[in-house]
C-alpha positions as CSV (number, residue, x, y, z in Angstrom):
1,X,-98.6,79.0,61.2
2,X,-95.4,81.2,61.5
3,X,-93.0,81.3,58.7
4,X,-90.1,78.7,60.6
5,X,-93.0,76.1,61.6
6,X,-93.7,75.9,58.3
7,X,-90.4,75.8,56.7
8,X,-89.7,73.4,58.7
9,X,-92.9,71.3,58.0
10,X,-92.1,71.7,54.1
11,X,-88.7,70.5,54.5
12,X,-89.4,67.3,56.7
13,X,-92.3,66.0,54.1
14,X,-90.3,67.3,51.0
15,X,-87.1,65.0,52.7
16,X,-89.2,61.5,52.8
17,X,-90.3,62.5,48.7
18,X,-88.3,60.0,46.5
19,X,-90.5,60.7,43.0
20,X,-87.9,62.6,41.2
21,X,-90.9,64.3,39.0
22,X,-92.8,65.5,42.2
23,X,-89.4,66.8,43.5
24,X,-88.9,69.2,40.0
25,X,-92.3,70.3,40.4
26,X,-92.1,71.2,43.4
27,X,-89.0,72.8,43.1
28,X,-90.8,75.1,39.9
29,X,-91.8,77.2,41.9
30,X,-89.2,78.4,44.4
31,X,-86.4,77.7,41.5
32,X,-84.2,80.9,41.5
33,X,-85.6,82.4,38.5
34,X,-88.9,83.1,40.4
35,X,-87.0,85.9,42.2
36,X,-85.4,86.9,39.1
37,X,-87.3,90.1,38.5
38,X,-88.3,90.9,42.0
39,X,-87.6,93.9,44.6
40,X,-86.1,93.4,47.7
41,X,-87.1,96.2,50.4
42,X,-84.6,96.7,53.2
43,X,-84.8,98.1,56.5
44,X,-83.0,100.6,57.4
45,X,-81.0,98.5,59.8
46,X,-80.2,95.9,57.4
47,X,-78.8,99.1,54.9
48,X,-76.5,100.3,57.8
49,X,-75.4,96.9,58.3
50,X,-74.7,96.3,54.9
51,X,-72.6,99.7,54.5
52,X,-70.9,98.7,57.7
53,X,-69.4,96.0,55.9
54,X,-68.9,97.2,52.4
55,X,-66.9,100.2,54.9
56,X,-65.2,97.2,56.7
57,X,-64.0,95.6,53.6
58,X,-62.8,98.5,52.0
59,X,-60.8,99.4,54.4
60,X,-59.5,96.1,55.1
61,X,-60.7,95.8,58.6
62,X,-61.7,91.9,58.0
63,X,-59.8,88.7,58.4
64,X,-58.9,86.6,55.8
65,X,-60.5,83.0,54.8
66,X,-57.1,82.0,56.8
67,X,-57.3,83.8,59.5
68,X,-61.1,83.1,59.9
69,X,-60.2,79.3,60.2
70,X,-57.1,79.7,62.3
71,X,-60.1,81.2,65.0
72,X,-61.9,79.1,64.8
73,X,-60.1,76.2,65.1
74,X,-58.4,78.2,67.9
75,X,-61.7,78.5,69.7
């Protein structure tokens, strides 16, 4: 079963659960502090694409929360 098949499996069964006990133990295990400690590997396309936008921001070529909306509700 492919990753999104399955998330979306988990998230239709875990949206009809109303025991609030089941729903903390289930949530245990994907809780933030499960990825507290753990490495994240990036390609080498998500670096670039991250540096593209830490280059963007710093030198301000990036709208503002403002101008974002103003687009959008332009568009």
């Amino acid at each position: 079963m492919k990753t999104k098949e399955l998330r979306h499996r988990l998230i239709d069964k875990i949206s009809v659960i109303d025991d609030d006990d089941l729903l903390n133990d289930i949530n245990k295990p994907i809780d933030d502090s499960c990825f507290e400690n753990q490495i994240f590997r990036l390609s080498d396309g998500h670096k670039r694409t991250i540096d593209k936008a830490i280059n963007q921001i710093e030198s301000r070529d990036c709208l503002t929360n403002e101008e974002s909306n103003k687009d959008v509700d332009e568009w």
